[in-house]
Steps between C-alpha positions, in 0.01 A plus 500: 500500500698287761535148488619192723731226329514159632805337368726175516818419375817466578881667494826349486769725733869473550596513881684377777287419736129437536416814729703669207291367181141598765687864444558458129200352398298801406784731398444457137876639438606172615278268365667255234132401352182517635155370358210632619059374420250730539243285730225818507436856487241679682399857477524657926406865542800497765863381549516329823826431627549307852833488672 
């Protein structure tokens, strides 16, 4: 079965610079802590991805 998360939360990065942390931020080998809620899950029959 495939499923879509909807999350919130937050994640506390060391950098330099903003444009640097916006790089960081979902690099979890340079996250300090993160916390992450589960807001829903809902059951889709495909992943969509748009770019």
């Amino acid at each position: 079965m495939k499923y879509k998360v909807f999350y919130s939360g937050f994640v506390y990065v060391e950098a330099d610079t903003a444009e640097e942390t916006e790089e960081k931020t979902f690099d979890e080998v340079e996250e300090i802590y993160s916390e992450k809620q589960i807001d829903s899950v809902i059951e889709v029959d495909e992943f969509v991805v748009e770019l």
